[in-house]
N, CA, C and O atoms as a CHARMM CRD file, in Angstrom:
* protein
*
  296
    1    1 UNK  N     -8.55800   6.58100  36.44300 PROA 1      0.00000
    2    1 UNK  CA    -8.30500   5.94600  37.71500 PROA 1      0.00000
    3    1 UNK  C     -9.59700   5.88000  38.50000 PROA 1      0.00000
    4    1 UNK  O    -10.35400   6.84900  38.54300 PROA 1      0.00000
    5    2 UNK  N     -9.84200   4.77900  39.10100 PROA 2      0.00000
    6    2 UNK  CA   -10.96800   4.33000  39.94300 PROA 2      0.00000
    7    2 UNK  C    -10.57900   4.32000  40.75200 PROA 2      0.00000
    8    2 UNK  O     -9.39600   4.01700  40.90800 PROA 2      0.00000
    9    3 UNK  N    -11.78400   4.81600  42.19000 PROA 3      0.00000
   10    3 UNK  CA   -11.38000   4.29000  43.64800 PROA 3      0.00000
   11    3 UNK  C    -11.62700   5.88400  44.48200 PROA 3      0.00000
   12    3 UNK  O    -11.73100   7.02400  44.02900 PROA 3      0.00000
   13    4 UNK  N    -11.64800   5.52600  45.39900 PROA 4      0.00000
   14    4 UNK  CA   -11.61400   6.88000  46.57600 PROA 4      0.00000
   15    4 UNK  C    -10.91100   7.46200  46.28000 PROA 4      0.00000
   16    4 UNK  O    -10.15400   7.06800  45.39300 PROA 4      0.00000
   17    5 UNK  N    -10.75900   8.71700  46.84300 PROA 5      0.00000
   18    5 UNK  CA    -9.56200   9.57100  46.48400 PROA 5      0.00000
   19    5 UNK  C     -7.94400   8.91700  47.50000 PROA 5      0.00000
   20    5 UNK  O     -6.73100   8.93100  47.28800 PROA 5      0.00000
   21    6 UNK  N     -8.82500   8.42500  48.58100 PROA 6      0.00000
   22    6 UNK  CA    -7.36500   8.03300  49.51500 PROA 6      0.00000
   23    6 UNK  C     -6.80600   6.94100  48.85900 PROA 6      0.00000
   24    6 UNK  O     -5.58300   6.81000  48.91500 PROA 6      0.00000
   25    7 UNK  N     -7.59300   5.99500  48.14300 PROA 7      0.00000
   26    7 UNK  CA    -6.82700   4.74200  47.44700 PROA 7      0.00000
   27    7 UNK  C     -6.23700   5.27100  46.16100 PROA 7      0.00000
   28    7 UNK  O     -5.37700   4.66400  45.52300 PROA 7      0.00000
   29    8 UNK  N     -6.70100   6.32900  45.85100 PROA 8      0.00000
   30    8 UNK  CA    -5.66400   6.54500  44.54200 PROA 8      0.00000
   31    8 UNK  C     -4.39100   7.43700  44.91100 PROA 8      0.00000
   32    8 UNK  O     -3.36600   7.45900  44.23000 PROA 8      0.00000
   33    9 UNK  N     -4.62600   8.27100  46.24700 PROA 9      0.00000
   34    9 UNK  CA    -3.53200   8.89800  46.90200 PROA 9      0.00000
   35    9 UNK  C     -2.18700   7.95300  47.48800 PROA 9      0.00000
   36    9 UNK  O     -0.96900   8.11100  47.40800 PROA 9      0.00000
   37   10 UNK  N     -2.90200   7.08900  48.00000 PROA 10     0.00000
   38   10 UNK  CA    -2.15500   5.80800  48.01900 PROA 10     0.00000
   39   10 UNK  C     -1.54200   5.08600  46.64200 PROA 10     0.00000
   40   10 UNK  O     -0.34500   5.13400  46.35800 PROA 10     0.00000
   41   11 UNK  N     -2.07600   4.72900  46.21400 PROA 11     0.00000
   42   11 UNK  CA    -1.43300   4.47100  44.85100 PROA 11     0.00000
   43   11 UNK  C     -0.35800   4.81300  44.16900 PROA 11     0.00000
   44   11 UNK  O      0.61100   4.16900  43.76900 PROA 11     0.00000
   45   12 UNK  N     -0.75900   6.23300  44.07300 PROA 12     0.00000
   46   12 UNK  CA     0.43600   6.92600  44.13200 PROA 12     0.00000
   47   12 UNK  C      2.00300   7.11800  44.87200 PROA 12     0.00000
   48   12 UNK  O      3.03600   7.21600  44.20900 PROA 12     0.00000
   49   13 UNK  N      1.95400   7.14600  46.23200 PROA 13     0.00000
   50   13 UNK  CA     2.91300   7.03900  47.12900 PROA 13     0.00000
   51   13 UNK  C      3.49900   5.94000  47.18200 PROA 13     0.00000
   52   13 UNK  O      4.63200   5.79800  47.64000 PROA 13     0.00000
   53   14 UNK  N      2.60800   4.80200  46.59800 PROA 14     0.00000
   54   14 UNK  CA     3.24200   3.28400  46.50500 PROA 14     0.00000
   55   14 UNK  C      4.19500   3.02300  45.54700 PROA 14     0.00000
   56   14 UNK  O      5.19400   2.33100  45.74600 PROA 14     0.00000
   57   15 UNK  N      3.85800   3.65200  44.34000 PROA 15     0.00000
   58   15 UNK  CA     4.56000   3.75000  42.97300 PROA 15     0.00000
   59   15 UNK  C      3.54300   3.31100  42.41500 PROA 15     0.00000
   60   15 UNK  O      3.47900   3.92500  41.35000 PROA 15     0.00000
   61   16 UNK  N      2.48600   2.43400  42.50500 PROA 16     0.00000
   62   16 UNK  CA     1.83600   2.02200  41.82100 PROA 16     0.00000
   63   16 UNK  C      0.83900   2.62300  40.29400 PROA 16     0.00000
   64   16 UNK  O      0.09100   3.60000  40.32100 PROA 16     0.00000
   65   17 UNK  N      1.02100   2.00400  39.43300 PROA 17     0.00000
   66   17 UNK  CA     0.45200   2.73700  38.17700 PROA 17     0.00000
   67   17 UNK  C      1.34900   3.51800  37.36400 PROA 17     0.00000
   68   17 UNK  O      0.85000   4.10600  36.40400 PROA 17     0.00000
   69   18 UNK  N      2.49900   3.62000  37.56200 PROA 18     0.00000
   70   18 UNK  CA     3.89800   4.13500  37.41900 PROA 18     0.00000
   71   18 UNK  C      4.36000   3.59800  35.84400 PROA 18     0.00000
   72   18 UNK  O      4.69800   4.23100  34.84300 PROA 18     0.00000
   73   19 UNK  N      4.20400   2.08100  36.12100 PROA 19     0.00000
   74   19 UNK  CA     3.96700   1.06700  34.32700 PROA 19     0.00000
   75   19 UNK  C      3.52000   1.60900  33.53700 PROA 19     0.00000
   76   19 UNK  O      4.13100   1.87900  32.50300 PROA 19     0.00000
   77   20 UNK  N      1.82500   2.08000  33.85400 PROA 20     0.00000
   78   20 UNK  CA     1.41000   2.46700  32.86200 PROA 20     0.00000
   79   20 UNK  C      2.04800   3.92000  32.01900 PROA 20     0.00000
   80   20 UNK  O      1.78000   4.20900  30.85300 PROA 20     0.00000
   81   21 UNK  N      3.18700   4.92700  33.19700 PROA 21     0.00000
   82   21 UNK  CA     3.37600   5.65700  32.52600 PROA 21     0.00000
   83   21 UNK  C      4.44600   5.15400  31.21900 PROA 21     0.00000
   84   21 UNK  O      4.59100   5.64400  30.09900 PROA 21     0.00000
   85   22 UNK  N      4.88000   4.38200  31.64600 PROA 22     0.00000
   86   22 UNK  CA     6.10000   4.10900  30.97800 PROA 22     0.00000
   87   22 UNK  C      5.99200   3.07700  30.11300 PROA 22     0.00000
   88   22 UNK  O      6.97800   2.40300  29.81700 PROA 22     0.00000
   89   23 UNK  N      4.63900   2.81300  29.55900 PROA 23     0.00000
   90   23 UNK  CA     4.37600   1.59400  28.77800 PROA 23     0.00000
   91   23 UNK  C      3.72900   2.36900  27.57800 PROA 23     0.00000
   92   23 UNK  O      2.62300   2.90900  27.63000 PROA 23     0.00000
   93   24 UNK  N      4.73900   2.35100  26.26600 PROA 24     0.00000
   94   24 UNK  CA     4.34600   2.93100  25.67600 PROA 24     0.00000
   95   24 UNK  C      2.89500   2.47200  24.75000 PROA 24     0.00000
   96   24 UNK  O      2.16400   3.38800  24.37300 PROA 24     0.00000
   97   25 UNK  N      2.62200   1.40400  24.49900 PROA 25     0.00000
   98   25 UNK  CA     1.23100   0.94700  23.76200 PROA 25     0.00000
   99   25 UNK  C      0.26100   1.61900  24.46600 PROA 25     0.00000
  100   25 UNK  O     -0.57700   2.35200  23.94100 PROA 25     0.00000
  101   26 UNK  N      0.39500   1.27900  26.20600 PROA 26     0.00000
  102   26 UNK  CA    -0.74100   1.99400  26.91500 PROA 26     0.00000
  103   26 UNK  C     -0.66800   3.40500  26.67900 PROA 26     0.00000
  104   26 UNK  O     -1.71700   3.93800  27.04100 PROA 26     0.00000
  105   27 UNK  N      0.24900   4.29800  26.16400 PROA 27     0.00000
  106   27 UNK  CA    -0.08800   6.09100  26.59100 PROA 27     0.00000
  107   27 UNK  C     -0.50300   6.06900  24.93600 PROA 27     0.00000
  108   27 UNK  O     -1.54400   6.72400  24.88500 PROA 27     0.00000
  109   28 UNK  N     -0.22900   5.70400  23.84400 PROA 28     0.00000
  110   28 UNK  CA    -0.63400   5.52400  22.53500 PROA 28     0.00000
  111   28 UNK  C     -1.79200   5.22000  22.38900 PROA 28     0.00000
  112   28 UNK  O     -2.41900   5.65200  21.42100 PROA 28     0.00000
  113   29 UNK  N     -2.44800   4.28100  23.44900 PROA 29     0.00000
  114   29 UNK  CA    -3.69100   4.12600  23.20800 PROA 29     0.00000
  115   29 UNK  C     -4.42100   5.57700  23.59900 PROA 29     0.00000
  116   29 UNK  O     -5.02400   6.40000  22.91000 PROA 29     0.00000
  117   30 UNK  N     -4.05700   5.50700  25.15500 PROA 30     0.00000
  118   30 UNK  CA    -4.55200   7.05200  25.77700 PROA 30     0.00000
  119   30 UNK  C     -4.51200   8.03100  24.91800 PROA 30     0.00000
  120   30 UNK  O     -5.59700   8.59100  24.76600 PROA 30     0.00000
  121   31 UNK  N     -3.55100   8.47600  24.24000 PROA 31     0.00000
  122   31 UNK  CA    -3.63800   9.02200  22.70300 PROA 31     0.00000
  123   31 UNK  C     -4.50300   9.17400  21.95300 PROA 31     0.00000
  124   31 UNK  O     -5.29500  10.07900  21.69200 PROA 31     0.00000
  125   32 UNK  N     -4.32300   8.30000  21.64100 PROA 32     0.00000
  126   32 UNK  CA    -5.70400   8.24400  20.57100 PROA 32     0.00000
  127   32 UNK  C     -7.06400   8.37400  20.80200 PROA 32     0.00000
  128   32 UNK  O     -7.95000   8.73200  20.02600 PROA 32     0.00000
  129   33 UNK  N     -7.13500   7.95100  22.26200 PROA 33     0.00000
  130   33 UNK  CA    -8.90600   7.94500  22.97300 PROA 33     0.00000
  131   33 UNK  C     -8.96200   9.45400  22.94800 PROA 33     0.00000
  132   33 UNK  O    -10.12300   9.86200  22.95300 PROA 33     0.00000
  133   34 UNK  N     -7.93600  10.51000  22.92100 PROA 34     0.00000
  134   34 UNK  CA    -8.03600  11.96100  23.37100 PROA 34     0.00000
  135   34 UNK  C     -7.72600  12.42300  22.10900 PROA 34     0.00000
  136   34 UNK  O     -8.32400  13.48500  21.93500 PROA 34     0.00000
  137   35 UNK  N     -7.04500  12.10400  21.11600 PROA 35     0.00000
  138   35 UNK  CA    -7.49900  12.44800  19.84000 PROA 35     0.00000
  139   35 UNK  C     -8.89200  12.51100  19.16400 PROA 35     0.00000
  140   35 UNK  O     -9.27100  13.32000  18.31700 PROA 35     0.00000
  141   36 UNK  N     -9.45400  11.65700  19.62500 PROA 36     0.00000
  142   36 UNK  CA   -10.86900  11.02800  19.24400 PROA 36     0.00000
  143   36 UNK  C    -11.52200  11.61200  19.57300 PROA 36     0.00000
  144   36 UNK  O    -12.15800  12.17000  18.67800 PROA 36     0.00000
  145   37 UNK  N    -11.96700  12.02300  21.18200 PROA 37     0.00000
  146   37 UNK  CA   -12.69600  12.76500  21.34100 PROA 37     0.00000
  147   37 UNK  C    -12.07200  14.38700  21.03000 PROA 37     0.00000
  148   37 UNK  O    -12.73100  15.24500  21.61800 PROA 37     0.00000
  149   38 UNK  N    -11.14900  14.81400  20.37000 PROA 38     0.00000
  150   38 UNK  CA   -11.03200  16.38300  20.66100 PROA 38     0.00000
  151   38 UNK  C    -11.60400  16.40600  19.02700 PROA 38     0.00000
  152   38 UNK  O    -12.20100  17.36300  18.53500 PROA 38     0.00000
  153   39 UNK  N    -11.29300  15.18800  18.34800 PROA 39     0.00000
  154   39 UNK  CA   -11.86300  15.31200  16.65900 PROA 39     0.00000
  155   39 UNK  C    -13.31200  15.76000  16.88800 PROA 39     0.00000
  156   39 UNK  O    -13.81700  16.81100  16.49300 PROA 39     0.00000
  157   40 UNK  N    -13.97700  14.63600  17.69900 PROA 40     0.00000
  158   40 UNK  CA   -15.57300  14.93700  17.81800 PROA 40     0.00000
  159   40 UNK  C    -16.04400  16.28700  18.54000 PROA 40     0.00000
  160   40 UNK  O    -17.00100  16.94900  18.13800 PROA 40     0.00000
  161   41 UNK  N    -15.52900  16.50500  19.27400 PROA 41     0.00000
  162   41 UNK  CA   -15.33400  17.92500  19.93100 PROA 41     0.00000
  163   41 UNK  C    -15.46700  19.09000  18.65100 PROA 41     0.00000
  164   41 UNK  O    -16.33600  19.90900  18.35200 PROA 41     0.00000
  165   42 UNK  N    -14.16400  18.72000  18.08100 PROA 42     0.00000
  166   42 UNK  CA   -13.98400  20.16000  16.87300 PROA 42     0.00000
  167   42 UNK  C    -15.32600  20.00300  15.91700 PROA 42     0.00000
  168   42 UNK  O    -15.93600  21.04800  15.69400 PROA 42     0.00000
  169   43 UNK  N    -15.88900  18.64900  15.27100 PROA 43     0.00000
  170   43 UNK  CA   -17.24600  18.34800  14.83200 PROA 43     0.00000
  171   43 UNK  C    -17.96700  19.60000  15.31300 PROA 43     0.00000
  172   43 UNK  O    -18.18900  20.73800  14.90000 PROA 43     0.00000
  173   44 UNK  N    -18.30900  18.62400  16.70300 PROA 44     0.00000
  174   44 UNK  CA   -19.76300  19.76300  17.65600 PROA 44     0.00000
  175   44 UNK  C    -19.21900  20.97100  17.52600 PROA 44     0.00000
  176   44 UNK  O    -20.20200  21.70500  17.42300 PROA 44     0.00000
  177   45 UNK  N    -18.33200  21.58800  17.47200 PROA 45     0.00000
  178   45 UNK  CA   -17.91500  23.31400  17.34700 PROA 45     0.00000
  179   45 UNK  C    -18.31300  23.49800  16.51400 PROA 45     0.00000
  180   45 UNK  O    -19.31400  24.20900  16.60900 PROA 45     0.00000
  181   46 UNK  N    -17.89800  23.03500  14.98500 PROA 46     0.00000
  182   46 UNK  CA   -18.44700  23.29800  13.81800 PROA 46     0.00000
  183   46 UNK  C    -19.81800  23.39700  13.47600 PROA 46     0.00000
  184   46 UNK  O    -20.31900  24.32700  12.84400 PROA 46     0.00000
  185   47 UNK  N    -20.40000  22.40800  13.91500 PROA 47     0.00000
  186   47 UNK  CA   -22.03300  22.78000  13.90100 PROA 47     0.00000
  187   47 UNK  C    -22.58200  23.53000  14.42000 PROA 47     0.00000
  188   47 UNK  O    -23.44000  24.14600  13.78800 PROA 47     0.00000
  189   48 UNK  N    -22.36000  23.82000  15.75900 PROA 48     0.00000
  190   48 UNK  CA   -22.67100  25.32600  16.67700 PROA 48     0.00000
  191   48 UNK  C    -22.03200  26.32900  15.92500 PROA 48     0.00000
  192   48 UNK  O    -22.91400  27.18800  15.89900 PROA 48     0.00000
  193   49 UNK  N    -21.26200  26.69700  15.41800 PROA 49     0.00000
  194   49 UNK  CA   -20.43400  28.10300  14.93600 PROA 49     0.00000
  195   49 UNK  C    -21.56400  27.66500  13.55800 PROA 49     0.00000
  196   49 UNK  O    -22.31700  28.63800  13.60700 PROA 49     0.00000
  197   50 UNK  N    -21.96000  27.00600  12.68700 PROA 50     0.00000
  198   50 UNK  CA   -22.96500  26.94500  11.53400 PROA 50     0.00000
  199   50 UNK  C    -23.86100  27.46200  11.79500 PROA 50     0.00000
  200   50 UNK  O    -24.21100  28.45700  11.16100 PROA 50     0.00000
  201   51 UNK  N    -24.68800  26.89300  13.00700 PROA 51     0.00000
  202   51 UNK  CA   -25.78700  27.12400  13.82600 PROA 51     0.00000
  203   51 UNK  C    -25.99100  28.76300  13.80700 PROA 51     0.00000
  204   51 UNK  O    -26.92100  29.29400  13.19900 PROA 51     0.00000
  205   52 UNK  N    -24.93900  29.53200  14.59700 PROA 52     0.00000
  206   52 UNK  CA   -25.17100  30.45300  15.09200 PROA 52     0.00000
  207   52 UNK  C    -24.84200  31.36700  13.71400 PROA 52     0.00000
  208   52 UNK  O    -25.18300  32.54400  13.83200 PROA 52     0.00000
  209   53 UNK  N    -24.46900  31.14400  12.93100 PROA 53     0.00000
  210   53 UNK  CA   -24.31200  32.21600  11.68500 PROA 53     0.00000
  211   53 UNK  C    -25.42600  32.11200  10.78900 PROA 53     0.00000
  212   53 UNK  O    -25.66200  32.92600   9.89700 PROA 53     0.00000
  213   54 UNK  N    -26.15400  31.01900  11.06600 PROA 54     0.00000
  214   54 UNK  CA   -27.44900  30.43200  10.47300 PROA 54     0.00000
  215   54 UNK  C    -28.61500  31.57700  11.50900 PROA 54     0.00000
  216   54 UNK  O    -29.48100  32.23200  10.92800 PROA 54     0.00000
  217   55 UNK  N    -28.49600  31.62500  12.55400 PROA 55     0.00000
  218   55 UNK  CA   -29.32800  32.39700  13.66500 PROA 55     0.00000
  219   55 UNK  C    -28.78400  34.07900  13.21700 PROA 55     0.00000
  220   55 UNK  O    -29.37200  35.13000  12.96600 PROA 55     0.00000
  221   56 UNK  N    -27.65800  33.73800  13.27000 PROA 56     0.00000
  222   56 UNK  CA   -27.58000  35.63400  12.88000 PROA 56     0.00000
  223   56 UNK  C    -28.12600  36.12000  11.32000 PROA 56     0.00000
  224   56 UNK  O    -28.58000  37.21800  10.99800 PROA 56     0.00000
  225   57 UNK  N    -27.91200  34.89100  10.47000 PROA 57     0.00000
  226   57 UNK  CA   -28.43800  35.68600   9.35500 PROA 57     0.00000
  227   57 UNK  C    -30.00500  36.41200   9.30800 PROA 57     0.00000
  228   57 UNK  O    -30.50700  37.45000   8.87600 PROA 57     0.00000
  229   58 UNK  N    -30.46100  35.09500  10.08600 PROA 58     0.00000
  230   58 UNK  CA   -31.92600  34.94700  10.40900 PROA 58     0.00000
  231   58 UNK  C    -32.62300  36.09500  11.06700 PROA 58     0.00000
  232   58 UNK  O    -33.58400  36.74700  10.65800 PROA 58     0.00000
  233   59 UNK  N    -31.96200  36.20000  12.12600 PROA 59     0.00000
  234   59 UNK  CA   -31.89000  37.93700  13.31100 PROA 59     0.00000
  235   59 UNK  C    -31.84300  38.70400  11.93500 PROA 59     0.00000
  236   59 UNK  O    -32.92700  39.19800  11.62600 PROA 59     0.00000
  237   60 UNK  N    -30.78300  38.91200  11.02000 PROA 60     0.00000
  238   60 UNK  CA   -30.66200  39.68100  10.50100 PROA 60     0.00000
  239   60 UNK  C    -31.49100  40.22400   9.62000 PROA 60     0.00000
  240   60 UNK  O    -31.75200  41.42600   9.66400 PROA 60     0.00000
  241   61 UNK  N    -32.16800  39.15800   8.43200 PROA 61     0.00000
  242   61 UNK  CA   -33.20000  39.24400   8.19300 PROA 61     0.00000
  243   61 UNK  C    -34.25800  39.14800   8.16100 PROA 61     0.00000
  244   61 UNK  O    -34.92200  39.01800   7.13300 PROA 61     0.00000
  245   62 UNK  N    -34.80400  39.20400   9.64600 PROA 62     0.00000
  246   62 UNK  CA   -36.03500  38.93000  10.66100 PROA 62     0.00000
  247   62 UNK  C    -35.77300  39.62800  11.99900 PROA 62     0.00000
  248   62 UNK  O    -35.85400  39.05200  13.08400 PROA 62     0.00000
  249   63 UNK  N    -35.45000  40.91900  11.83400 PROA 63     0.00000
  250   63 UNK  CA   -35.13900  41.58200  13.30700 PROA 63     0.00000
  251   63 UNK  C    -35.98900  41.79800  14.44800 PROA 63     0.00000
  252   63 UNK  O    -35.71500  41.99300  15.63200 PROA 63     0.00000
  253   64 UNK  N    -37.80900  41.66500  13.41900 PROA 64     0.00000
  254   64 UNK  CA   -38.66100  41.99300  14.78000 PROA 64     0.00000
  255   64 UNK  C    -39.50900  40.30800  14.75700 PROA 64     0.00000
  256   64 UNK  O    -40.53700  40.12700  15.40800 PROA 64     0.00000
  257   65 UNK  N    -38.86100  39.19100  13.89600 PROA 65     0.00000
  258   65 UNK  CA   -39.37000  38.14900  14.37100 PROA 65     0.00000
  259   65 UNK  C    -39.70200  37.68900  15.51500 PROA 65     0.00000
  260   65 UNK  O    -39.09800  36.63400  15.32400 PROA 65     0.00000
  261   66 UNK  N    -40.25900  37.51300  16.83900 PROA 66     0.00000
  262   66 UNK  CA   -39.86400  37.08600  18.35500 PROA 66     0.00000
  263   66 UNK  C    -40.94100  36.04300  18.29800 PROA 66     0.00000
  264   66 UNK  O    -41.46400  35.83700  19.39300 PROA 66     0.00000
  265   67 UNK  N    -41.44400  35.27300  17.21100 PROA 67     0.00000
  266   67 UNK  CA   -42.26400  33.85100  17.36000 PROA 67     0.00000
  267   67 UNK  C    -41.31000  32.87100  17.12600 PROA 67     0.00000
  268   67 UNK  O    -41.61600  31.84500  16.51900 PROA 67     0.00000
  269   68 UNK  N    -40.13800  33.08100  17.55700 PROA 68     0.00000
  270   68 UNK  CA   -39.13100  31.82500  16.95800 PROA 68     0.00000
  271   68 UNK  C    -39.03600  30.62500  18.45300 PROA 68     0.00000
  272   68 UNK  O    -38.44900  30.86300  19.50900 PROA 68     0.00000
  273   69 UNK  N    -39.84900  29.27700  18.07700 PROA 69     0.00000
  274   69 UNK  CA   -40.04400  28.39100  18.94900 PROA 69     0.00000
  275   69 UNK  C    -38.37600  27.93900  19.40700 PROA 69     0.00000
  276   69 UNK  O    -38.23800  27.09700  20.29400 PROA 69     0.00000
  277   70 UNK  N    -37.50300  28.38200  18.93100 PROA 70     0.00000
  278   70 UNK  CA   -36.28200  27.84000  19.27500 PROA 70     0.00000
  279   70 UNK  C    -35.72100  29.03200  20.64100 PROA 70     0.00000
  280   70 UNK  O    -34.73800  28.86700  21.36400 PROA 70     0.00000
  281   71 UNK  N    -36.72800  30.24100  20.67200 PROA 71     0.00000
  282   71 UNK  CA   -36.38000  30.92400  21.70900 PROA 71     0.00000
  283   71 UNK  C    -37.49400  31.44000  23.02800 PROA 71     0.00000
  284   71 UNK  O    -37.50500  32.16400  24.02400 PROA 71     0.00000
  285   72 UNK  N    -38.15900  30.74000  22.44200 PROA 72     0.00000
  286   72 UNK  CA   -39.38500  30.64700  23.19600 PROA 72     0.00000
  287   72 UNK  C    -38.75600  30.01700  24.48600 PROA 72     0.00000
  288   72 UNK  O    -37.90200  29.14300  24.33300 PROA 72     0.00000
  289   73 UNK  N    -39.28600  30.57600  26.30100 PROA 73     0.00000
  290   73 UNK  CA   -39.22000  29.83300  27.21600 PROA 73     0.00000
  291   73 UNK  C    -40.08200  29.64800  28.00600 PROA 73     0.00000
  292   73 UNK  O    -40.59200  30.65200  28.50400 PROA 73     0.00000
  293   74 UNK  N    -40.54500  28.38400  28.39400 PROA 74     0.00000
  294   74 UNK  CA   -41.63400  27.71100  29.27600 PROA 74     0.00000
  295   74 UNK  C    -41.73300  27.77900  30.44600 PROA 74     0.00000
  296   74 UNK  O    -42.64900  27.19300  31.02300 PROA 74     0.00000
């Protein structure tokens, strides 16, 4: 929803936008746009949780390493 907060407060009280709840193609689409991104979401988790077991092995076998440019701060 676009608009000020008072025009969408309005909106509301009007009934307006009410269709869209009740139109089922439109919430199917909405669906799917939030499927989509929670897929890409679970992606980026997966690579961070890789990441970081990739970093702990590393810690692990490099405990007094501290030249690591990925932890270096400027």
């Amino acid at each position: 929803m676009k608009g000020t907060e008072e025009e969408i407060k309005q909106k509301h009280q009007d009934g307006e936008g009410k269709e869209y709840k009740k139109d089922p193609s439109k919430l199917k689409l909405k669906l799917e746009k939030i499927d989509t991104k929670m897929r890409d979401l679970a992606a980026k988790r997966e690579e961070i949780l890789k990441s970081i077991e990739e970093a702990e092995k590393n810690a692990v076998a490099n405990p007094n390493k501290e030249d690591d440019p990925d932890l270096k701060q400027d």
